[in-house]
N, C-alpha and C positions, 0 to 999 in steps of 0.2 A: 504494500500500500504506500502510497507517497505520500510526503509529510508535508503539513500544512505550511508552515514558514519554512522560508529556505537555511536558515542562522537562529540559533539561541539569540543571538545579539538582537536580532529583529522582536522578540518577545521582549527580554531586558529595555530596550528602547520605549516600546511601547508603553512598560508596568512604571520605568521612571520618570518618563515622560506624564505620566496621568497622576503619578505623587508627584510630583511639578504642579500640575496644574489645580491639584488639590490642598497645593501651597503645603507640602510635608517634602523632608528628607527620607529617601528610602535607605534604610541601612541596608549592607551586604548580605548579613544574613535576614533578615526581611525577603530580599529580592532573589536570594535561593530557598527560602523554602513557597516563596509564590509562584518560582519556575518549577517546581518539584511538584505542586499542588496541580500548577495549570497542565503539567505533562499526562499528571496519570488520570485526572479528571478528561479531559478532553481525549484520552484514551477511552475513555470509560464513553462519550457521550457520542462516539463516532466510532464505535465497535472495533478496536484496536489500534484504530490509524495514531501516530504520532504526530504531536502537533508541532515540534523542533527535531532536530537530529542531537538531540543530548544524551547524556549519558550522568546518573548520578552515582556520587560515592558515598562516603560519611566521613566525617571529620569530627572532630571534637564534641560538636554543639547536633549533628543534624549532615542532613542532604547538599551538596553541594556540586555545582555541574564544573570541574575542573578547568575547562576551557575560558569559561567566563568568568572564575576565580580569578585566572593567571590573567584574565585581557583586562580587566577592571582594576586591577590589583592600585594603583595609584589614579582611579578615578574614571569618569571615561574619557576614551578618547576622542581628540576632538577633532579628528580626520575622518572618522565615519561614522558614516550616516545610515541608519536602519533602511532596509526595504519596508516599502508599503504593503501594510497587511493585507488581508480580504475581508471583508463586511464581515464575514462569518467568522472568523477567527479574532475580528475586534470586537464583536458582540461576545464572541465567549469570554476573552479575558476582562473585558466591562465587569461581566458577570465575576470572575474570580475577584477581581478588586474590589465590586460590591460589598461581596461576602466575607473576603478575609484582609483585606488592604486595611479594616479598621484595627487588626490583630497589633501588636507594641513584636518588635524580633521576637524579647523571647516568649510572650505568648503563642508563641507562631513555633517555635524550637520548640517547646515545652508538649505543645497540642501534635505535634509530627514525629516526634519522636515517640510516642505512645502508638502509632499505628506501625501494626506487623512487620511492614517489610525495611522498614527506618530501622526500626528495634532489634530485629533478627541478625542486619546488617552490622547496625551498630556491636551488637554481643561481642560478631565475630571481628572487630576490630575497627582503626582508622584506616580509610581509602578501600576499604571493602565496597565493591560495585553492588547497586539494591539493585534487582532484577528488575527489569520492563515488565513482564508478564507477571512479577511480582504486586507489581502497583497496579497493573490492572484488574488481577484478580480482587484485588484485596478492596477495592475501592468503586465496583459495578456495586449497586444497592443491593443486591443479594449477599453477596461476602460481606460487604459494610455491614448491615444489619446483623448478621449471624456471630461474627467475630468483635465487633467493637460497639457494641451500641451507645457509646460516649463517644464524643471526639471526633466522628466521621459523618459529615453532611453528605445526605442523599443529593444525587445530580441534580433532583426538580428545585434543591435550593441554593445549589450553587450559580446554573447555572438558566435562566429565565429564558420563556419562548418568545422569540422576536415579534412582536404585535404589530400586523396591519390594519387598515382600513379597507374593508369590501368597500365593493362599488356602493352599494347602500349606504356606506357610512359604518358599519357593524363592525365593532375589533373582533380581528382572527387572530389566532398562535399560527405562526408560520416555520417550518422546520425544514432542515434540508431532506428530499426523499433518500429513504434506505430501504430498499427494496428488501423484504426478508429473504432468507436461503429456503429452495425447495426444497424436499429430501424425492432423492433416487432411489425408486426402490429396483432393486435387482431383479431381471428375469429368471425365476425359480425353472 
């Protein structure tokens, strides 16, 4: 499946850009555990696609995308410039911001590291890689529910259905189509 942004940095841009413009400083670890949040949620809300090409580890505190550790390390830079997202991929991190932008780092440390595959990672050490398929599982409403009933928001409230207006005037929930999978059955 191809991933929605082409750069981690394109996310980053966009989540400090919006505490910018919501007149806050995003701390570092803040803006790693809201790429860690937006990766496996948006996993979760588009049936396994990847919304960056990231990769998380663990570090001291929490999740951390090593690339954007080392590019940010003294701030950003000021030679590049994010790509322009897609409507769809800006309404959903809108939505992560919503929900969890109001979190303080380490409320946001504190609340992520208490979910499975943060925890499991962390156990087994620093820069121990948390699996993709980790975070997805762990984080579709089904497994949330079963495994962490504290601490893990359901998709419907992280992330809100984009509302139009019908020709009438009547607001619609509008979503991208995802066609289900048929099942084949075998000729016996």
């Amino acid at each position: 499946m191809p991933i929605a942004v082409k750069s981690c940095l394109d996310v980053v841009f966009w989540l400090t850009d919006q505490a910018l413009n919501d007149r806050e400083y995003i701390q570092p670890q803040k803006l790693h555990r809201l790429l860690y949040l937006s990766q496996a949620y948006f996993a979760v809300a588009y049936h396994g696609r990847k919304l960056m090409p990231a990769t998380f580890v663990t570090d001291a505190f929490g999740p951390v995308e090593p690339t954007v550790f080392h590019a940010l390390a003294f701030g950003r830079p000021h030679m590049i410039e994010g790509n322009p997202v897609s409507d769809q991929v800006s309404h959903f991190l809108d939505g992560i911001w919503r929900r969890f932008g109001r979190y303080t780092a380490d409320q946001l440390t504190k609340k992520v590291a208490e979910h499975a595959p943060v925890a499991l990672a962390m156990a087994k050490g620093v820069n121990e890689e948390i699996a993709f398929v980790e975070m997805v599982t762990f984080y579709s409403s089904e497994a949330a529910a079963r495994k962490s009933p504290a601490g893990v928001e359901p998709l419907d409230q992280v992330v809100k259905p984009r509302v139009m207006r019908s020709q009438s005037g009547k607001a619609v929930a509008v979503k991208t189509w995802a066609p289900k999978a048929v099942a084949v059955k075998k000729d016996e």
